[in-house]
C-alpha positions as CSV (number, residue, x, y, z in Angstrom):
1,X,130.6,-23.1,89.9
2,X,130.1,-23.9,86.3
3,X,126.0,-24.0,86.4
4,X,126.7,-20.5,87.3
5,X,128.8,-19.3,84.5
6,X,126.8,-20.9,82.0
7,X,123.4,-19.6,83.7
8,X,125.4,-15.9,83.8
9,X,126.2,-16.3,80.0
10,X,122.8,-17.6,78.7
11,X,121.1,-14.8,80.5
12,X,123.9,-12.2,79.0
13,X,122.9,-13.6,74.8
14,X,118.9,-14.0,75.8
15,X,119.5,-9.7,77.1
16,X,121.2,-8.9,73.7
17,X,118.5,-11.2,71.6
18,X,115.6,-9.0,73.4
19,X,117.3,-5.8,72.7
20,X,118.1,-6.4,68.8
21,X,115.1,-7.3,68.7
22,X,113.3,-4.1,69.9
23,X,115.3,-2.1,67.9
24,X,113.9,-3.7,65.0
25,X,110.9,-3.7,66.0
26,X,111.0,-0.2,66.3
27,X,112.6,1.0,63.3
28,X,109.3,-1.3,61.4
29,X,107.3,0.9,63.3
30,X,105.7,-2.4,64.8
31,X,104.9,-0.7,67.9
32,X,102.1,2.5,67.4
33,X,104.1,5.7,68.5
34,X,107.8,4.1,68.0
35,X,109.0,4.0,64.4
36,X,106.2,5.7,63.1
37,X,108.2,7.9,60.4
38,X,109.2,4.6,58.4
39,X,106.5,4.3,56.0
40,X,106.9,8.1,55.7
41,X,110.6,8.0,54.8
42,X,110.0,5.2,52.8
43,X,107.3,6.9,50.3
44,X,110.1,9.8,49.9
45,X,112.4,7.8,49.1
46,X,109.7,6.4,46.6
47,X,108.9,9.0,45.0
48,X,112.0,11.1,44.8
49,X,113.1,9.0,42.6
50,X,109.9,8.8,40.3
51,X,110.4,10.1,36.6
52,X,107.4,13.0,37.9
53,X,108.6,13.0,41.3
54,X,107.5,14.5,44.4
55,X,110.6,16.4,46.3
56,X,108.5,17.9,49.3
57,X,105.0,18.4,50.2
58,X,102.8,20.2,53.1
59,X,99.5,18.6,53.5
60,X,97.7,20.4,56.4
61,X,94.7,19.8,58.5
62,X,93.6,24.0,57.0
63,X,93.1,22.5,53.4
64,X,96.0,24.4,51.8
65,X,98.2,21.6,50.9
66,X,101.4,22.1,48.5
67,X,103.3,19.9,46.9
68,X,106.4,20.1,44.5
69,X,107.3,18.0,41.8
70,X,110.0,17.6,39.5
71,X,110.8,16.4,36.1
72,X,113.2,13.5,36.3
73,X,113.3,12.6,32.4
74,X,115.7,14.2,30.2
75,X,112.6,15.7,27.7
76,X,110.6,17.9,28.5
77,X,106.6,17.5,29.9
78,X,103.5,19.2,29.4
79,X,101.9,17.4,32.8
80,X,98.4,17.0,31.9
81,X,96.8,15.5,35.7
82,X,98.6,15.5,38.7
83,X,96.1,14.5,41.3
84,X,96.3,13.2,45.5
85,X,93.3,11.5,47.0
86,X,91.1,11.7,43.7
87,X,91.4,15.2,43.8
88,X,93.0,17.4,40.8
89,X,95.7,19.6,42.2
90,X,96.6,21.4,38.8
91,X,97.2,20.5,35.4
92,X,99.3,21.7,31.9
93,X,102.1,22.9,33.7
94,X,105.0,22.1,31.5
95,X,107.9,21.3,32.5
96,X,111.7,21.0,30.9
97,X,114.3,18.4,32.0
98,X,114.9,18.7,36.1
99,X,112.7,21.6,36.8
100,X,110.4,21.7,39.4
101,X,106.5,23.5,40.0
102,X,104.7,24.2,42.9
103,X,101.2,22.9,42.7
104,X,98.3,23.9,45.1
105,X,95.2,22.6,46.0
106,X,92.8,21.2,49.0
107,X,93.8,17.3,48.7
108,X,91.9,16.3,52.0
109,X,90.7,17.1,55.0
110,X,93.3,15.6,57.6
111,X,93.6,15.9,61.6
112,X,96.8,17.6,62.6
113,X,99.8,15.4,63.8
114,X,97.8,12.2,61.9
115,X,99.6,10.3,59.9
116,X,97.9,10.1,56.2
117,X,98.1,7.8,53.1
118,X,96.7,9.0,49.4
119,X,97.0,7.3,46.1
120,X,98.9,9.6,43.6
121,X,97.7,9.5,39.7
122,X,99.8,11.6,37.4
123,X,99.4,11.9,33.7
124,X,101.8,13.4,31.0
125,X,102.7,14.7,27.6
126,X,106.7,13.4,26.2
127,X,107.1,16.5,24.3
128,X,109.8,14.4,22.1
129,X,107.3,11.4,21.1
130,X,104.1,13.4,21.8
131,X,103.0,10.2,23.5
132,X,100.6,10.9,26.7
133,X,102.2,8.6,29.1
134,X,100.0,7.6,32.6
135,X,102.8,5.8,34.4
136,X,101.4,2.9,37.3
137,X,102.4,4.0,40.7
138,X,102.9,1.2,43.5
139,X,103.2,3.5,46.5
140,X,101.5,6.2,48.0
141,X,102.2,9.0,49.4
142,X,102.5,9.3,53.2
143,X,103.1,11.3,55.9
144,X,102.0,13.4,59.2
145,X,99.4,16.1,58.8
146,X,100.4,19.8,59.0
147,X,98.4,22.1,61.3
């Protein structure tokens, strides 16, 4: 009678070991198609909180991508280069402490509902210290293709 229990019980912890470990699994994104949106959530979170930073963004399979930035520092900015994928999207737009500008451009041709990944190079002008400041970015910026 006791093989049994201890048979039931080891079976019971080896179940709940399997399951934890799928959920993690899945919220990695270590399985294609489960947990997918990780990476994306993760760039936000990146660059939301970038002194240029990028609060939304449509990049669409049709070429006409937008994406919104904001001035995080407490000066004001002239912002000299903002490009995606190598490609310039606009440039001198200036900006004052917390505002934020639309800018507009084809950054890439993407397939709809595929997920994307593009270095982000941004360069700007401290209007307080006049000093042209290219700051180093670590992540880029990802997420699914609009139609």
């Amino acid at each position: 009678m006791r093989k049994a229990q201890g048979a039931t019980e080891y079976l019971i912890i080896l179940a709940v070991v399997v399951v934890i470990a799928l959920i993690l699994i899945s919220v990695l994104g270590g399985i294609p198609g489960i947990g997918g949106g990780a990476g994306s959530r993760t760039s936000d979170a990146y660059w939301a909180n970038q002194d240029i930073a990028i609060v939304s963004k449509a990049i669409s399979a049709s070429g006409a991508d937008t994406v919104v930035v904001k001035n995080n520092l407490k000066n004001s900015i002239t912002l000299n280069t903002f490009s995606v994928n190598g490609v310039a999207i606009d440039s001198d737009n200036v900006l004052s402490a917390g505002q934020e500008v639309s800018l507009s451009g084809a950054v890439a041709a993407c397939t709809a509902s595929q997920s994307y990944s593009y270095t982000v190079a941004v360069t700007y002008t401290d209007s307080a210290t006049g000093a042209s400041i290219t700051p180093t970015l670590a992540e880029k910026l990802e997420g699914t293709c609009a139609n």
